[in-house]
C-alpha positions as CSV (number, residue, x, y, z in Angstrom):
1,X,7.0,2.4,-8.6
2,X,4.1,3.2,-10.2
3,X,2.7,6.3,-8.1
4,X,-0.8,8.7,-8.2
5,X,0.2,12.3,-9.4
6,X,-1.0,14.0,-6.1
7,X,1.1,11.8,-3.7
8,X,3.8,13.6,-1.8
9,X,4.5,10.8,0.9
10,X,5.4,7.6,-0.8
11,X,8.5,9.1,-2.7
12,X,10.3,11.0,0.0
13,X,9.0,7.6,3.1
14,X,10.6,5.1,0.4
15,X,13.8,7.2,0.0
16,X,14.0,7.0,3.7
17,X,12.9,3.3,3.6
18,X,16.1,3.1,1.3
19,X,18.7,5.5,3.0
20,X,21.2,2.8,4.4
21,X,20.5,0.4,1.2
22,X,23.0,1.7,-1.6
23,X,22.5,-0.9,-3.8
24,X,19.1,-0.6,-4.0
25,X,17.2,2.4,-5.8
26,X,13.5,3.4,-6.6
27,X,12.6,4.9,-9.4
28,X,8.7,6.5,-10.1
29,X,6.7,7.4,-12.9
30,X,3.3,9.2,-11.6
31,X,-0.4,8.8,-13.1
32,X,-2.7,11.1,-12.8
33,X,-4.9,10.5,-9.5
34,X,-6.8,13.1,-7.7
35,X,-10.3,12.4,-5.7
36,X,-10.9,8.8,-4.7
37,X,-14.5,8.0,-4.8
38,X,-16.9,5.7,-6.5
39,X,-18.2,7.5,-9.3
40,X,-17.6,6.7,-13.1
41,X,-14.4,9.5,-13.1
42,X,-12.4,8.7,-9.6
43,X,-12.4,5.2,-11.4
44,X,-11.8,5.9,-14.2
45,X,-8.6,7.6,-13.5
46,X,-7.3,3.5,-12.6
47,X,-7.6,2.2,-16.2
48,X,-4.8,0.1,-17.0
49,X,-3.9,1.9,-20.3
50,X,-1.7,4.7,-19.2
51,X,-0.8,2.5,-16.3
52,X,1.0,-0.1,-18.4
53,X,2.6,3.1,-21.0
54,X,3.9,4.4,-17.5
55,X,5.4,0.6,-16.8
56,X,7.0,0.5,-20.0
57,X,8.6,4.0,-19.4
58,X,10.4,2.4,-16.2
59,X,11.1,-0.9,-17.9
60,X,13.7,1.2,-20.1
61,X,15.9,2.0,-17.0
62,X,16.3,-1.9,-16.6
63,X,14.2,-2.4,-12.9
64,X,13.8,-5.5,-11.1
65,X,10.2,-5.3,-10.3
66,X,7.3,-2.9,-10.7
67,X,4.6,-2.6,-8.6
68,X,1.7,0.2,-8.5
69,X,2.3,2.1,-5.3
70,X,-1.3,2.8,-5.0
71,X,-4.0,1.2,-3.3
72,X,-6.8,1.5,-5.8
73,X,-7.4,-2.4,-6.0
74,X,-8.5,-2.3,-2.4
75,X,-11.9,-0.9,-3.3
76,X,-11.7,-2.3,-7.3
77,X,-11.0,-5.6,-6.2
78,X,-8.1,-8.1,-6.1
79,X,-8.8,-9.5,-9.4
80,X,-8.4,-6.0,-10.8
81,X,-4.9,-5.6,-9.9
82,X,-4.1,-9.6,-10.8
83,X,-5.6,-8.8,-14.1
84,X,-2.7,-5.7,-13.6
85,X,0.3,-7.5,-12.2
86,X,0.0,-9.8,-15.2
87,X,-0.3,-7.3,-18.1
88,X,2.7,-4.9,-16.5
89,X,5.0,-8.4,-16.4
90,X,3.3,-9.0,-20.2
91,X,4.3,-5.8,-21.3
92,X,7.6,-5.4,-20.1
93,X,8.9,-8.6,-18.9
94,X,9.7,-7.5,-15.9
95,X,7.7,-9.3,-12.2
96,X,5.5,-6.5,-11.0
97,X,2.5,-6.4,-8.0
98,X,0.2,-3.8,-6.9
99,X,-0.1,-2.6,-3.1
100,X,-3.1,-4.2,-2.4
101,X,-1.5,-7.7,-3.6
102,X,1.2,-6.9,-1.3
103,X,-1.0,-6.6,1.6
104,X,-2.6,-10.1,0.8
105,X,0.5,-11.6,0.3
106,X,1.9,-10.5,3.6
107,X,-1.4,-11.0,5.5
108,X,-1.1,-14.6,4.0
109,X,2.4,-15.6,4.5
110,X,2.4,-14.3,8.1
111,X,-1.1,-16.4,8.4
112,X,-2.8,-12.7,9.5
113,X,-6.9,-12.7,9.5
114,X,-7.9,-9.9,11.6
115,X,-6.9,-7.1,10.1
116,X,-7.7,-3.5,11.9
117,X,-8.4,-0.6,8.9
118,X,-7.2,2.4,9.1
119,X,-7.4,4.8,5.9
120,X,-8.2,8.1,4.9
121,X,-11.3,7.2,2.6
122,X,-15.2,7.9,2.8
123,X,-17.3,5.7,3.9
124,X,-18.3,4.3,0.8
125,X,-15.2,3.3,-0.3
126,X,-14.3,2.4,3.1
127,X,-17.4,-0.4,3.0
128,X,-16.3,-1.5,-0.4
129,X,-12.5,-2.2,0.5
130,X,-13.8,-4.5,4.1
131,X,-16.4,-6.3,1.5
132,X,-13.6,-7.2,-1.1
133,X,-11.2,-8.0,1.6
134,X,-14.2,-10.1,3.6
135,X,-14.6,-11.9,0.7
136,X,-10.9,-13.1,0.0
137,X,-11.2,-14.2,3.8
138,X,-9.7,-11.3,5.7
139,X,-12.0,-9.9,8.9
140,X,-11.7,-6.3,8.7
141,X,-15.3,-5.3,11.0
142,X,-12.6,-3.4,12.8
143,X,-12.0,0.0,11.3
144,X,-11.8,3.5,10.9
145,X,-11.1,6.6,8.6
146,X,-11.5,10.1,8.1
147,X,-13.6,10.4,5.6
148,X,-11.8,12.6,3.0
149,X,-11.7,12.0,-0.9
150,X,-8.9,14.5,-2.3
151,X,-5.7,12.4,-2.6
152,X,-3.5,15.5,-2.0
153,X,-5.3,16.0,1.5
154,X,-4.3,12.7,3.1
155,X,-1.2,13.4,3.2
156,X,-1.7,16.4,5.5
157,X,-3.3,13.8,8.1
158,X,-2.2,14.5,11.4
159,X,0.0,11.6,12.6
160,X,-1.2,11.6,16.3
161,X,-4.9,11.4,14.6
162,X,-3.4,8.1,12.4
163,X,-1.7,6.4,15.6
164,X,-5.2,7.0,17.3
165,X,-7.1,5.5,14.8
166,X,-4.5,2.4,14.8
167,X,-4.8,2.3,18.8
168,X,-8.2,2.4,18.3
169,X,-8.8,-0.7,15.8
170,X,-6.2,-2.6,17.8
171,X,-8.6,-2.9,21.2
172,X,-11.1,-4.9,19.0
173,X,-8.1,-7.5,19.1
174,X,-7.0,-7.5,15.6
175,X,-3.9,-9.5,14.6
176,X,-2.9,-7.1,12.5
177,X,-3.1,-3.2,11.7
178,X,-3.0,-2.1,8.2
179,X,-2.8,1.7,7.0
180,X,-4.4,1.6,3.6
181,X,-3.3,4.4,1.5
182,X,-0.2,5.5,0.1
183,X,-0.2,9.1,0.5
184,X,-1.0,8.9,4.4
185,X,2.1,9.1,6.4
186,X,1.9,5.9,8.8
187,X,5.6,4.2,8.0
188,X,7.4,5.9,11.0
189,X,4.6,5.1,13.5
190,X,5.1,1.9,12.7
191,X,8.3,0.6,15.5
192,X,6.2,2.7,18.5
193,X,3.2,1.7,17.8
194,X,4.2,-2.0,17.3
195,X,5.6,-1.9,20.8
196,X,2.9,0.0,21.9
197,X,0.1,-2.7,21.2
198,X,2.2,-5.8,20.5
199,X,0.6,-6.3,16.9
200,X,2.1,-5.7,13.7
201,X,1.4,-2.3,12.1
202,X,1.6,-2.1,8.6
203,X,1.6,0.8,6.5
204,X,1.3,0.7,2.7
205,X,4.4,2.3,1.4
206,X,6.5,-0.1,3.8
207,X,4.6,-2.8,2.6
208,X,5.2,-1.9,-1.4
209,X,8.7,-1.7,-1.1
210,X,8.4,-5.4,1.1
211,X,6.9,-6.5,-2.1
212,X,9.2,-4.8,-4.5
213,X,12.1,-6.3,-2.9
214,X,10.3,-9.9,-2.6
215,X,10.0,-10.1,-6.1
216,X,13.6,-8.6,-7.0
217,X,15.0,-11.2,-4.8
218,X,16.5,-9.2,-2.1
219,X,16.2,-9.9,2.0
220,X,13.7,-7.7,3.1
221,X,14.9,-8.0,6.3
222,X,18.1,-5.5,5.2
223,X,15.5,-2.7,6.3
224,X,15.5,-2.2,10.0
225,X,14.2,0.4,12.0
226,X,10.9,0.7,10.4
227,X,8.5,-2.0,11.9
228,X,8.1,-5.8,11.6
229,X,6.8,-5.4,8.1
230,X,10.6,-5.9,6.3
231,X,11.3,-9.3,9.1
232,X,12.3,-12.5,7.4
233,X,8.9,-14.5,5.7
């Protein structure tokens, strides 16, 4: 897992993702991420340079798949993180995928098009991830965030403010919820919430690991407890 320096959720949720799986481990090597915004510098901090020096670092401990645990592509575009995938496999010959590729992936093999989001962003980059999404086909009019753009802060989020927002996008009749951001700590509302509203929730560390494990080979659906997001294709 390739993960933003100021996360503190995606490590510890995956370990927990992983607690009854011994023959599966995750292994991290952090980049530098602190703000997300639109300007020249929060992008910047997503060039692919230290990106694929930080892929190489965790192709030396022999992984099965790498896949940047971040959601970046979501406002820089699916191509960006195809563009990505393909230079991390180039690089170190091992299959790797982004977050925001596992989210289309899912969304498409489960035949999902209304997708409620819920992140932490600012508006702007809020607008930019439902027009890139829009445009590969995926209705995301229903939505909401909070409007914050220091990485380290979402994961302070309160949950009960998170499973409002999900209940919130889910009575616009959305097919799907999707919790876009990997430092926002949505995995365990997942099972509740799912029973709750009778849609799928899906958070994005959940659905990183879903996608690390496709592309290792193993059954997803080894990971119970957590939500819909790790049942059989």
């Amino acid at each position: 897992m390739l993960t933003p320096s100021s996360n503190s959720v995606l490590e510890p949720v995956t370990a927990r993702l992983l607690a009854n799986q011994p023959r599966i481990s995750a292994h991290f090597a952090r980049l530098r991420v602190t703000q997300i915004g639109l300007s020249t510098a929060a992008l910047d901090q997503f060039d692919q340079a230290p990106m694929l020096d930080a892929a190489a670092l965790l192709a030396d401990a022999r992984v099965a798949a790498i896949v940047w645990n971040g959601t970046a592509g979501a406002w820089l575009g699916f191509a960006n993180d195809t563009a990505l995938s393909a230079a991390i496999t180039q690089r170190t010959g091992v299959p790797a995928s982004t977050s925001t590729l596992a989210f289309r992936d899912l969304f498409r093999r489960r035949r999902i098009r209304r997708v409620g989001l819920v992140t932490p962003y600012t508006g702007d980059v809020q607008a930019r991830i439902q027009a890139n999404w829009q445009a590969d086909g995926l209705d995301c009019s229903a939505e909401r965030h909070l409007g914050l753009s220091e990485n380290f802060s979402f994961a302070e989020a309160d949950e009960a403010e998170i499973a409002g927002m999900v209940r919130a996008v889910a009575a616009a009749g959305v097919e799907a919820a999707a919790i876009v951001c990997t430092n926002l700590p949505g995995a365990a509302l997942a099972p509740a919430l799912e029973a709750e509203l009778g849609i799928p929730v899906y958070d994005s560390v959940a659905v990183s690991l879903w996608k690390a494990m496709d592309l290792a080979g193993l059954d997803t659906a080894a990971i119970t407890g957590w939500g819909s997001v790790f049942a059989g294709a």
